[in-house]
C-alpha positions as CSV (number, residue, x, y, z in Angstrom):
1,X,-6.4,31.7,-44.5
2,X,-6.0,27.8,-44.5
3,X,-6.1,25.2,-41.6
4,X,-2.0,25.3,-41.9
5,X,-1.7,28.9,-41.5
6,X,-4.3,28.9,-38.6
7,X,-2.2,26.1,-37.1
8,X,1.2,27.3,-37.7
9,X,1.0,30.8,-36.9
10,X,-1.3,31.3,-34.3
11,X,-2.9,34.5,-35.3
12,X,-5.9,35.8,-33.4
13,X,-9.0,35.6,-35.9
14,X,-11.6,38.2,-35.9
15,X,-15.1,36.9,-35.1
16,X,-16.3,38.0,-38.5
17,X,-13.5,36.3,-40.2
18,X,-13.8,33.5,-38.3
19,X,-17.3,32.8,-39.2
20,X,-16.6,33.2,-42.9
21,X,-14.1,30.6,-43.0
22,X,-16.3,28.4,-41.0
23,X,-13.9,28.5,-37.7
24,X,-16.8,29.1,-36.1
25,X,-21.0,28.4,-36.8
26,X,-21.9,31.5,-35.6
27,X,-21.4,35.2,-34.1
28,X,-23.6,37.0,-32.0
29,X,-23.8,40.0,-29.6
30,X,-22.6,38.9,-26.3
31,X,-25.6,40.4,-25.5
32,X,-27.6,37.9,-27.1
33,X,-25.1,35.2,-26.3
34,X,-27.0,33.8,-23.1
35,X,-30.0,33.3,-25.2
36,X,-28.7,32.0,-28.1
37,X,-26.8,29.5,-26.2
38,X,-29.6,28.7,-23.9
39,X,-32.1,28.2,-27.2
40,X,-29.3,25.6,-28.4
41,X,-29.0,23.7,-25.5
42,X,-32.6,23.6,-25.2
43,X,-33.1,22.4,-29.1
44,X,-30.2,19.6,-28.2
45,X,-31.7,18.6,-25.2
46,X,-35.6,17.7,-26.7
47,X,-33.6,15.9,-29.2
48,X,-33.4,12.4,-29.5
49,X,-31.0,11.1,-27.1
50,X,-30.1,7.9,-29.0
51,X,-30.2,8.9,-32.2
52,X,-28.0,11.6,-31.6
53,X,-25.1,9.9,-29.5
54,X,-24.8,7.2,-33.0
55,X,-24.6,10.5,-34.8
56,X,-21.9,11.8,-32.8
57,X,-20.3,8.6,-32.8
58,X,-20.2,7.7,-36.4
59,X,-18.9,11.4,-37.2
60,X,-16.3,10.9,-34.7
61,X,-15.1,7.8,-36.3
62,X,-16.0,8.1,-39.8
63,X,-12.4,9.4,-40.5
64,X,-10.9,6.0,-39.4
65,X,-12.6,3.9,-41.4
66,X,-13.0,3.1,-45.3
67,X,-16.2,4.1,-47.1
68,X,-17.3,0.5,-47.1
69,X,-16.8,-0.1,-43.3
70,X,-18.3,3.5,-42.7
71,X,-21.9,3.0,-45.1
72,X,-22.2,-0.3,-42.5
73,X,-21.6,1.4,-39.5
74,X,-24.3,4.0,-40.4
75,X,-26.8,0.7,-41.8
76,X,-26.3,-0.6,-37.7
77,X,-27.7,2.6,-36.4
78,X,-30.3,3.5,-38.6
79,X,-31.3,-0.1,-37.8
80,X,-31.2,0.7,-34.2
81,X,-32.5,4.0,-34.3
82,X,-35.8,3.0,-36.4
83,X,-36.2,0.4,-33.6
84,X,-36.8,2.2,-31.2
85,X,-39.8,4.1,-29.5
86,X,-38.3,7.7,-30.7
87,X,-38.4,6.8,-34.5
88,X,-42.5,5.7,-33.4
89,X,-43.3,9.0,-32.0
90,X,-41.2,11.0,-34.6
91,X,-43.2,10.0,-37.4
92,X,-46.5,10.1,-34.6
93,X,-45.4,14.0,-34.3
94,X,-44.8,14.5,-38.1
95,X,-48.2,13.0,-39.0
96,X,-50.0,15.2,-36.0
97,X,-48.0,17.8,-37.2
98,X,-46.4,18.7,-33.2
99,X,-43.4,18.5,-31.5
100,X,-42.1,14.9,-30.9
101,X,-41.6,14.2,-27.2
102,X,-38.7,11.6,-27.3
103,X,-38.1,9.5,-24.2
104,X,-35.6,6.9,-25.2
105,X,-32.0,7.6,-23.0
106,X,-28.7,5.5,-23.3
């Protein structure tokens, strides 16, 4: 199934399916759903905050630019990002071998 047939013709998509065309990153038991979910959140949440929004900004905008203009974009917030006090304690938790504690927020 392509992007233009799931588009055009609206058909309903079978978990199982959908996960093997990569519709969707994972299925679980909705018995295991709250859990799962909950374990993700809580994974995105100890991340680090600034980091993560450049992320999610660069991929949201990477389709509108050219390769040149995108490879600069992603220079400017590495540059940021090693600045700051999260990049200190992620290589502080890597060396300690723990869980980096990152405090930075936008």
């Amino acid at each position: 199934m392509t992007s233009k047939e799931l588009c055009l013709l609206g058909e309903i998509v079978p978990a199982d399916r959908a996960a093997e065309i990569g519709l969707v990153n994972r299925v679980v038991p909705v018995s295991e759903l709250d859990t799962v979910t909950g374990d993700l959140v809580d994974r995105l949440a100890a991340g680090p905050a600034v980091a993560m929004a450049l992320t999610k900004r660069l991929l949201t905008d990477g389709g509108d630019r050219s390769i040149s203009e995108a490879l600069d974009a992603e220079a400017a917030a590495q540059a940021i990002t090693l600045r700051g006090d999260d990049s200190r304690e992620a290589f502080s938790a890597f060396r300690e071998k723990r869980d980096a504690k990152f405090t930075e927020r936008l």
